[in-house]
C-alpha positions as CSV (number, residue, x, y, z in Angstrom):
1,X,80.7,-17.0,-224.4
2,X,80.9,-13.4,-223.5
3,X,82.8,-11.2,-221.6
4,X,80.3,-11.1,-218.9
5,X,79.7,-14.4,-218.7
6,X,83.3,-15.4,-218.6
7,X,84.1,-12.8,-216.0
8,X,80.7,-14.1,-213.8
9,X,81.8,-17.6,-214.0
10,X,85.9,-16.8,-212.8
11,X,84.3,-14.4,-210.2
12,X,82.0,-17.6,-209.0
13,X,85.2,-19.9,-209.1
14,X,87.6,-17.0,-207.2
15,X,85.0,-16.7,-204.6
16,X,84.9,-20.2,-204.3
17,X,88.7,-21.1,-203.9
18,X,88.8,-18.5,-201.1
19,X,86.2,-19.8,-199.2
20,X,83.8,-17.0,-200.1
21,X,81.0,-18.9,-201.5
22,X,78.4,-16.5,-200.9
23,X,78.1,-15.8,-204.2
24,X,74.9,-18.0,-204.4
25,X,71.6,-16.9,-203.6
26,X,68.3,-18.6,-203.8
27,X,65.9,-17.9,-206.8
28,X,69.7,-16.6,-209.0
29,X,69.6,-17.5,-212.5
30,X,72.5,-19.4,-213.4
31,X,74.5,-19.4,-217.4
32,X,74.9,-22.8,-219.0
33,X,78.5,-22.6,-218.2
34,X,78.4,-21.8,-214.4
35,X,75.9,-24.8,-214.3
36,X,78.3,-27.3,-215.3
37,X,81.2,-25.7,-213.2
38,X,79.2,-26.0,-210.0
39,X,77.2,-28.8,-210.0
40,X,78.3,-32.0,-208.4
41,X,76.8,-35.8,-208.0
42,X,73.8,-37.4,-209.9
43,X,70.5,-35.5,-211.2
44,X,67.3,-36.2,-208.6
45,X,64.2,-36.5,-210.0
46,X,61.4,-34.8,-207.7
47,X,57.7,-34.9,-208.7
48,X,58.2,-34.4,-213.3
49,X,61.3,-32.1,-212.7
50,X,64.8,-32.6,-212.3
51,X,67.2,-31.8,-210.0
52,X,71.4,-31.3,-210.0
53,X,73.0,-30.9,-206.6
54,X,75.5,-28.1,-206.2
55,X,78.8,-29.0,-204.4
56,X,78.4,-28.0,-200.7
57,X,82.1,-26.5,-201.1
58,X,80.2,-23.6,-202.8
59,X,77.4,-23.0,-201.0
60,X,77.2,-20.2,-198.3
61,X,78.8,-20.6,-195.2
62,X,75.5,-20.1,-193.2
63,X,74.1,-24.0,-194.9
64,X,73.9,-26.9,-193.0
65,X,74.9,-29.8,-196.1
66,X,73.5,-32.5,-192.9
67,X,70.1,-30.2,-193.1
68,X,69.5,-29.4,-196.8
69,X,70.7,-29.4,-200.4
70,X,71.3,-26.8,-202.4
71,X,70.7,-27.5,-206.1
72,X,69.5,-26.3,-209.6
73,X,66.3,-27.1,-211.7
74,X,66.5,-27.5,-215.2
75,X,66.1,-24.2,-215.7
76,X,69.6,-23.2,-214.1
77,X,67.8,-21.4,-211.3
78,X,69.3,-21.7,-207.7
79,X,67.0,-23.3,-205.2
80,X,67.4,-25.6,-201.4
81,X,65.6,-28.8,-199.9
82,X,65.5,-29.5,-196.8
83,X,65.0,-33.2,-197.1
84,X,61.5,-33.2,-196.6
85,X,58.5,-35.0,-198.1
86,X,55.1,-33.6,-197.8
87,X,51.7,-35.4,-197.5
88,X,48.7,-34.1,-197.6
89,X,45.0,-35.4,-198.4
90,X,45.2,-38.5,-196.8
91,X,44.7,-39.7,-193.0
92,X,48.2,-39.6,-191.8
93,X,47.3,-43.6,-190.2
94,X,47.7,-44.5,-193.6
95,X,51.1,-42.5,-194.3
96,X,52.6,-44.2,-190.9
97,X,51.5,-47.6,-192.2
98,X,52.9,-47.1,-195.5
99,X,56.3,-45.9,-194.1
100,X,56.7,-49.6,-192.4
101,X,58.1,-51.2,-195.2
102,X,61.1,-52.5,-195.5
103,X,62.5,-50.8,-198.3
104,X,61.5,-47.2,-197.2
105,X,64.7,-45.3,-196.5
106,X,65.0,-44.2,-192.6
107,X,63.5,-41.1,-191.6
108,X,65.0,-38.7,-189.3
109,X,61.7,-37.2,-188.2
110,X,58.3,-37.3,-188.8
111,X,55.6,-34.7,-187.5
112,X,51.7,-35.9,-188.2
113,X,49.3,-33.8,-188.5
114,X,45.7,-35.8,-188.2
115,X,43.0,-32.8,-187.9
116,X,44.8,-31.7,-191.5
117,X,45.5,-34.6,-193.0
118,X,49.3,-33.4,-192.8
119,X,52.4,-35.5,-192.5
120,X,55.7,-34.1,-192.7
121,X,58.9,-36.6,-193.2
122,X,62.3,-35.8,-193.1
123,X,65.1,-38.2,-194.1
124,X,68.8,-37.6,-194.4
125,X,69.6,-36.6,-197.8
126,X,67.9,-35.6,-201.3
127,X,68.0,-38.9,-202.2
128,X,66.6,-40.7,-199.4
129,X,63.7,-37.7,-199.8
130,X,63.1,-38.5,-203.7
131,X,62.9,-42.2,-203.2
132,X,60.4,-41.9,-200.7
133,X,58.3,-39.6,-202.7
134,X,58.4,-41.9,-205.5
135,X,57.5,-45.1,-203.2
136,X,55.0,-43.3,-201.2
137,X,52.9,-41.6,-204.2
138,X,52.9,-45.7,-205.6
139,X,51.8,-46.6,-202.5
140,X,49.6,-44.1,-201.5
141,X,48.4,-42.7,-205.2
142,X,44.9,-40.4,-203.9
143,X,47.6,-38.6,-201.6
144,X,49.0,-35.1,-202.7
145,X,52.6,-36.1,-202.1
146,X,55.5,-32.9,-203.0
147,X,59.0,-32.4,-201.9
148,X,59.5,-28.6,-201.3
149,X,62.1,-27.1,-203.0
150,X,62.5,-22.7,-201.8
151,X,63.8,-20.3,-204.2
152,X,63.6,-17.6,-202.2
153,X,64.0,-17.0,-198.2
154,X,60.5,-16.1,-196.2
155,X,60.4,-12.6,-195.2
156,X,57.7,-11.2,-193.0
157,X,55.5,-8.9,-194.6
């Protein structure tokens, strides 16, 4: 490891003791080591890619952990999900049938969409999002089904 590195990762871990976790920013590259010192809970799976949450003790002040996630793709880059599963291509009577089961996790909200073809669900966590992804591309396998995941903040041009 190099100096750099080293003096990134205790500047990270400082920052964080203090409170001042605003270090992080979406889209940020980070080193193997600061990966593994900041990531907390099990990998997600979302779509072919895979997912570790970062410890809500070191994400900026300004994130709601009830409202999103912040976490890291394989390859170390800083990204958020706001719990939300995407459906697209498929009459959203069909989504809302396929969300009756039993062993779908709860939603929180749901907004449809019908002149689009549009259904946005939002559940309480990363993991209630991935599992309904999973279940509802099984279920519902001509849909375009995604979890969004931002790496960068919307600005208006």
């Amino acid at each position: 490891m190099n100096i750099y590195r080293l003096a990134a990762l205790l500047g990270l871990a400082f920052a964080a003791s203090n409170g001042n976790a605003a270090t992080l920013n979406l889209g940020q590259t980070l080193s193997a080591a600061e990966r593994q010192s900041l990531t907390s809970g099990n990998p997600v799976q979302l779509g072919q890619e895979q997912f570790v949450p970062i410890s809500p003790k070191l994400t900026p002040k300004n994130s709601s952990p009830n409202s999103e996630t912040w976490l890291l793709n394989s390859q170390g880059v800083v990204g958020r999900s706001n719990h939300e599963v995407m459906v697209g291509q498929i009459d959203t009577e069909q989504v809302k049938a396929a969300l009756t089961a039993s062993d779908m996790p709860k939603l929180v909200s749901a907004h449809y969409y019908a002149s689009t073809q549009i259904s946005s669900l939002r559940y309480a966590n990363l993991a209630d999002a991935a599992r309904a992804s999973t279940l509802l591309s099984s279920r519902l396998p001509k849909a375009s089904i995604t979890v969004p995941v931002q790496y960068s903040r919307p600005r208006a041009r």
